[in-house]
C-alpha positions in Angstrom: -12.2 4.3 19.9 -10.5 2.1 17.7 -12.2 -1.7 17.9 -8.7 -3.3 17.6 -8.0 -1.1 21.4 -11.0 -1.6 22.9 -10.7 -5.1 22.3 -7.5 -5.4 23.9 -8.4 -3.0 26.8 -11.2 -6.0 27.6 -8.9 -8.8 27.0 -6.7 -6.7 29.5 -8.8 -6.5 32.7 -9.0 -10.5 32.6 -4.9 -10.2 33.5 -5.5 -8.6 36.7 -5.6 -12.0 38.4 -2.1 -13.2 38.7 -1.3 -16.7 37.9 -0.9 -17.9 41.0 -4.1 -16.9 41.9 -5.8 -18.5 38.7 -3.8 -21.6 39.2 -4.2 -22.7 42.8 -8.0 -21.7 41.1 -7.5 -24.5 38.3 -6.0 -26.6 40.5 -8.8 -27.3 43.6 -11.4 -28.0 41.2 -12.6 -31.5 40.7 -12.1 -32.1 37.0 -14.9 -35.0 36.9 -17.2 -32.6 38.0 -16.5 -30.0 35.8 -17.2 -32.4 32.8 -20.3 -33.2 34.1 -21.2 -29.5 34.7 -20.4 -28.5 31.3 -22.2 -31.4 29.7 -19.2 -32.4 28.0 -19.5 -35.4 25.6 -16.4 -38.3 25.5 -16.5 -40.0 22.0 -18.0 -43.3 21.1 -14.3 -44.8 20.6 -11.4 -44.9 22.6 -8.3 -43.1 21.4 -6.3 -46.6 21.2 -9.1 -48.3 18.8 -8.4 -45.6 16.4 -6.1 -46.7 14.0 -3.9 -44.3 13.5 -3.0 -44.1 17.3 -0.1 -44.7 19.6 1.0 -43.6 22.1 2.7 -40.5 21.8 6.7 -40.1 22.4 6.7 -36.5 22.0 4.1 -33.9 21.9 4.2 -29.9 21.1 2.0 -27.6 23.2 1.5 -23.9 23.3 0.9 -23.5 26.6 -2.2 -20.8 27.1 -1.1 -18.1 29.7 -0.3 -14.7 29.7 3.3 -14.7 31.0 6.3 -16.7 31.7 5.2 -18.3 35.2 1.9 -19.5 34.0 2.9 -21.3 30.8 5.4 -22.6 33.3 2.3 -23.9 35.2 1.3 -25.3 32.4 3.8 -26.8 31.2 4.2 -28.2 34.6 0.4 -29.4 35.2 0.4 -31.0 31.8 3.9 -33.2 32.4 1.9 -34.6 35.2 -0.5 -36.2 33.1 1.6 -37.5 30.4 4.2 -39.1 32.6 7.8 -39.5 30.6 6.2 -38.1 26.9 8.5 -35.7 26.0 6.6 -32.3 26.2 8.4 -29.3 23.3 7.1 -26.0 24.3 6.1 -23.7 21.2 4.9 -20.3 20.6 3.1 -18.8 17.5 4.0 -18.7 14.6 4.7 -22.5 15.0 7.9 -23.5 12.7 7.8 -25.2 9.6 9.5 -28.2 11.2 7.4 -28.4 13.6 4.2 -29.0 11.8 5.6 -31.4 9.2 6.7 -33.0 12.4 4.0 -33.4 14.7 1.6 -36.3 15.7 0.0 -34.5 18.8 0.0 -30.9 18.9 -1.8 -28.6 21.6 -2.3 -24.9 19.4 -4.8 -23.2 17.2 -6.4 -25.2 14.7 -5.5 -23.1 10.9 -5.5 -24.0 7.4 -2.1 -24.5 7.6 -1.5 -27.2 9.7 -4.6 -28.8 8.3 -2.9 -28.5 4.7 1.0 -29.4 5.4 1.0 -31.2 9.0 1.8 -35.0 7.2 1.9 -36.7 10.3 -0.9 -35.5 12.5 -2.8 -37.9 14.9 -4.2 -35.2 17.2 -4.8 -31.5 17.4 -6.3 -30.0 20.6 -7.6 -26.2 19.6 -8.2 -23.8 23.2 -11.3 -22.2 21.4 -14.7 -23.1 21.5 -15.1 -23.1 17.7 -12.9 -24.3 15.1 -14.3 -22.9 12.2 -11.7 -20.9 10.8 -9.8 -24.8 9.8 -12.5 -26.2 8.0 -11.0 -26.4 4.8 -11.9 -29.1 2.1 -8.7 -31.0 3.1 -10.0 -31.6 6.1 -11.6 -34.5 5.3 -8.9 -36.0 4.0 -7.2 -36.2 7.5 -6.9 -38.9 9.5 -6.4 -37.4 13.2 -8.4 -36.6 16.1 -9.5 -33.0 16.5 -10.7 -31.7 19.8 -11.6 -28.3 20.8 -12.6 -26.3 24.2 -16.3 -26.1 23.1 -18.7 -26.0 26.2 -16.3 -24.0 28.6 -17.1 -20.6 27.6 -20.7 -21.5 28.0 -21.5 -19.8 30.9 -19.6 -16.1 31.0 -21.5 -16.4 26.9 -24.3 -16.9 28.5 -24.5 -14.0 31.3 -23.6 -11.4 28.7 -27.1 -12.9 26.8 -28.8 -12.5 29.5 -27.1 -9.4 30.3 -28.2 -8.0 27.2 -31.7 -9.1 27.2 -32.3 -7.3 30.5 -30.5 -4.2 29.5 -32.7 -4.0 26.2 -36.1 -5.1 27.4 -35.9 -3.1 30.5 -34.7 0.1 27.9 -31.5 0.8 29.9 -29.5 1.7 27.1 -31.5 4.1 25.9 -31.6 5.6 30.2 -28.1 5.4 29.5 -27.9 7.5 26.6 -30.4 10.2 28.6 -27.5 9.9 31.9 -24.6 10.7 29.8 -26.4 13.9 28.3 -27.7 14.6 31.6 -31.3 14.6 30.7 -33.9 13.1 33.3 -36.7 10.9 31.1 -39.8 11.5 32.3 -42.7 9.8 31.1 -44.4 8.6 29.1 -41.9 5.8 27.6 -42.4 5.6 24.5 -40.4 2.1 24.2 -41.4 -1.4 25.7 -40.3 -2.2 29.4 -41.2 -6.0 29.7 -41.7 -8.3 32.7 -39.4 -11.2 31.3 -41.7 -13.6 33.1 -43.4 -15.9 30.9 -42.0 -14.5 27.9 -41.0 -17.2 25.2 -36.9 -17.1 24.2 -35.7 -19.5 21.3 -32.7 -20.8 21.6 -31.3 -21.2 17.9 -28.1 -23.9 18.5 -28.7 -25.6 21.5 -25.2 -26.6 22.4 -23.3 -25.7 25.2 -23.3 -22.3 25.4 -27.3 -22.5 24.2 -28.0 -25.2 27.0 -26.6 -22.7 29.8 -28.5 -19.3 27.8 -31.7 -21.6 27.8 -30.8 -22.9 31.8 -30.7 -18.9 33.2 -34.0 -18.4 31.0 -35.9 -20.9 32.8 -34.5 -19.6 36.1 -36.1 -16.4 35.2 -39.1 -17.8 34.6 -39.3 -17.8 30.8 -40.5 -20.6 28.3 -37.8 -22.2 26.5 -37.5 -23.6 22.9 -34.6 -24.0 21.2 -33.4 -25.6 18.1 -30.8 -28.3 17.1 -29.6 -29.9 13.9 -29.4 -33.6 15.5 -31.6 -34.4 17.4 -34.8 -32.8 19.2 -33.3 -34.3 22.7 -32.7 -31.3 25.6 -32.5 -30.6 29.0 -35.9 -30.6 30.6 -35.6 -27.0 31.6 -36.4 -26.8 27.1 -40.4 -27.2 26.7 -39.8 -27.6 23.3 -36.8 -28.6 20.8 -37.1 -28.1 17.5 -35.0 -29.4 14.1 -33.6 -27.3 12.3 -36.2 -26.7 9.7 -38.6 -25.4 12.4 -36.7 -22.3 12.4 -39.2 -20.0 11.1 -42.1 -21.3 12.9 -40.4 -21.3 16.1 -39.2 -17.7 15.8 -42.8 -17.0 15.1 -43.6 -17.8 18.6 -40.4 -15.9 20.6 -40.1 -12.7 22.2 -36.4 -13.4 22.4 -34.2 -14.8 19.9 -30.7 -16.0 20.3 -28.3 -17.1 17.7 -26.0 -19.1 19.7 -24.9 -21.0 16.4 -21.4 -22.7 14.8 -20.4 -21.2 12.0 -20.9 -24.0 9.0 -21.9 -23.8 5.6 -25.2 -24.2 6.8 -25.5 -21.4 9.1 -23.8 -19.0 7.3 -26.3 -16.6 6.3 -29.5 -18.6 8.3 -30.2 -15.4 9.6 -32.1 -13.8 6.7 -34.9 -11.7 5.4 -36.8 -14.5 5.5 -36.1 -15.1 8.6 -36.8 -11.8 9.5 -39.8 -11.8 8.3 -40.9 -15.0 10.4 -40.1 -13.4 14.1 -43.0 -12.2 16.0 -43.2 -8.5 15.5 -41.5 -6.7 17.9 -39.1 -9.4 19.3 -35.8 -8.9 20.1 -32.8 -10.6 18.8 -29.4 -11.6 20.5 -26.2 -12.6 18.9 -23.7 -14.7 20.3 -22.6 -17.5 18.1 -20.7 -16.2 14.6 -21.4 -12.3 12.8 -21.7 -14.5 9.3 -24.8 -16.1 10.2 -26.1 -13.0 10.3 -27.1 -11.4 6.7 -26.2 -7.7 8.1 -28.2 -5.8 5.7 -31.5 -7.5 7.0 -30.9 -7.4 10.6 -30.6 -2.9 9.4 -33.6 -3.8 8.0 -35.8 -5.4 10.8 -34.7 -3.2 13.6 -35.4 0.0 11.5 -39.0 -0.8 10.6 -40.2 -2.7 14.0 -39.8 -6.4 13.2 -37.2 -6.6 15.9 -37.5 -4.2 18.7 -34.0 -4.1 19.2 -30.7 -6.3 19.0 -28.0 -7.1 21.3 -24.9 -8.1 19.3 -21.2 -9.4 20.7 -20.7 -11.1 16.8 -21.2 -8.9 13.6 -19.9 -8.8 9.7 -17.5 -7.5 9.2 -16.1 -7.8 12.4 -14.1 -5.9 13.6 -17.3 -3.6 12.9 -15.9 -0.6 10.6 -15.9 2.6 11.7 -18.7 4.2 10.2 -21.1 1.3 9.6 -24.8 2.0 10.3 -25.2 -0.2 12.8 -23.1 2.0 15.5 -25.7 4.7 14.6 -29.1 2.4 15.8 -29.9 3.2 18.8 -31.7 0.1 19.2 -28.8 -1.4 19.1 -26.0 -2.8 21.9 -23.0 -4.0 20.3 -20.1 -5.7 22.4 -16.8 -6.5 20.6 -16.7 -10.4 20.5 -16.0 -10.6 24.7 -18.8 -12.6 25.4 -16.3 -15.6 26.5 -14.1 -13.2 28.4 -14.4 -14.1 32.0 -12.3 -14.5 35.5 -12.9 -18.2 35.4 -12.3 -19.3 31.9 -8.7 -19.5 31.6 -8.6 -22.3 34.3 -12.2 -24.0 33.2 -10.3 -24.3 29.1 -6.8 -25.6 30.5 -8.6 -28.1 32.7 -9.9 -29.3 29.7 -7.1 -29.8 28.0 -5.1 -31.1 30.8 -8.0 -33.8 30.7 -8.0 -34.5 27.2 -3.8 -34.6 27.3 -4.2 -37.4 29.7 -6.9 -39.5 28.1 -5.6 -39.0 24.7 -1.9 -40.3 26.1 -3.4 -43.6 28.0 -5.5 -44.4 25.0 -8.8 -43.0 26.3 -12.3 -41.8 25.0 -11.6 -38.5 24.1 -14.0 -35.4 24.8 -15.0 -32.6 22.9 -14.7 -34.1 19.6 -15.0 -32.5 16.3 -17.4 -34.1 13.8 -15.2 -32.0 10.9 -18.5 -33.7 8.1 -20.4 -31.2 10.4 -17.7 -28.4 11.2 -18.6 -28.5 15.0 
């Protein structure tokens, strides 16, 4: 099937729930206590000791939704917040006028608004990673840039976990035996482990790595993970490691998960030399961006046993071509970037927003802020 369809067929099913469903959803949950479930951060500054704030009179917003009546909703839910700020609804592609225009503006971050918006202040992207804007002008920008980072954690992290247990417990492969009809009788001649006191590494342990390393624990695993800031982490982590720990760590993992930014720093992390650190016969998990991943390795580990197999939502090139050798491993499970898709995500981003809308209007401390000098 044609990746471009089958991506839309999953993006699909998550329509099923009409809007007023998802919105009397959005609506009941306590917002405070979403922030604190996510672990979102606020800044260190409030919005009105920046100096290039003010309050807004007008502000353009795409409203996410999937039809008329719930970018109404929106639309609605976010006047709410901002009192009499004019509120311009927008769709893509946003007009010329309206980017040289705009102070605040509530759409996908792109190279383009980065390079010709002149009077920007503050950008609020709906996705959890920004990468595709980090152009060199960047930094040249004075504005606030917020994204939805955190609130895809959890469905990102089922689907890891999802593929962990379908790949140690060799259910793909059962699979493979249904759909030929073919009972497999022993002996099996491919690992079935007890994840029990198994080791996983959590490689980016952000949001969506916090709630990957959280449903670890709960299954009885040890946890390390690995950030680039600081070696602070939940105490459900026995052990964070800085970044240049990598190799070691993944010495010492049955389980590895990529649950990474892309950044110039990351791109490529994922090596032969990385390769060549994991414990023999682990198993690796991608969830974070394809282009940390150096693709040719990765062939290269799974087909002569340094990785036992590989459960992949991310590749490069994505959308993977038809053709490409990975479809043909069969210890391989590839997923086409729907680790984020979920029943409860479109309320758990716009709640977010609709919270960062209202602090960012009364001159508040702003959450999810991106450190663009870092690209996340």
């Amino acid at each position: 099937m044609n990746q471009s369809r089958l991506r839309a067929i999953v993006y699909a099913a998550s329509l099923l729930l009409p809007a007023t469903v998802l919105w009397a959803q959005s609506a009941g949950q306590d917002t405070h206590a979403l922030i604190e479930e996510l672990g979102l951060e606020e800044s260190g500054v409030a919005a009105r000791d920046l100096p290039y704030w003010r309050k807004p009179k007008k502000i353009y917003i795409v409203p996410p939704g999937y039809n008329d009546e719930e970018r109404a909703m929106r639309m609605k839910s976010a006047q709410e917040v901002v009192g009499d700020v004019e509120l311009v609804q927008i769709s893509y592609p946003i007009p010329d006028e309206v980017i040289r225009d705009a102070e605040v503006l509530l759409a996908r971050c792109t190279p383009r608004i980065i390079r010709e918006a002149k009077n920007l202040r503050w950008l609020q992207d709906s996705r959890h990673g920004v990468d595709s804007c980090m152009v060199p002008e960047i930094k040249d920008k004075q504005f606030v840039l917020t994204n939805a980072q955190h609130t895809s954690g959890p469905p990102i992290a089922d689907h890891v976990i999802a593929m962990m247990t379908m790949l140690t417990r060799g259910l793909h492969t059962f699979h493979r035996s249904q759909l030929q009809g073919v009972w497999k009788e022993r002996p099996i001649e491919f690992p079935m482990l007890e994840l029990s006191d198994k080791t996983m590494l959590v490689v980016g342990l952000g949001g969506v790595g916090r709630e990957v390393a959280k449903r670890a624990n709960g299954l009885g695993m040890r946890v390390l993970g690995i950030r680039n800031t600081s070696r602070s982490g939940p105490d459900y982590v026995e052990y964070v490691g800085l970044s240049h720990e990598v190799h070691d760590l993944a010495g010492r993992a049955d389980v590895i998960v990529n649950a990474l930014p892309l950044t110039e720093d990351t791109r490529g992390l994922f090596d032969k030399k990385f390769f060549d650190s994991v414990k023999r016969g682990a198993y690796f998990i991608s969830v974070g961006r394809g282009p940390s991943t150096v693709t040719d390795d990765l062939i290269a580990a799974l087909k002569d046993g340094r990785l036992t197999a590989a459960g992949l939502d991310v590749t490069d090139p994505e959308p993977l071509p038809d053709g490409h050798e990975l479809w043909s491993l069969e210890n391989v499970v590839i997923t086409p970037h729907v680790s984020a898709t979920t029943d409860q995500g479109r309320w758990r981003r716009w709640e977010v927003i609709r919270e960062n809308l209202r602090r960012y209007v009364n001159g508040e401390k702003m959450l999810n802020v991106v450190d663009v000098s870092r690209g996340y």
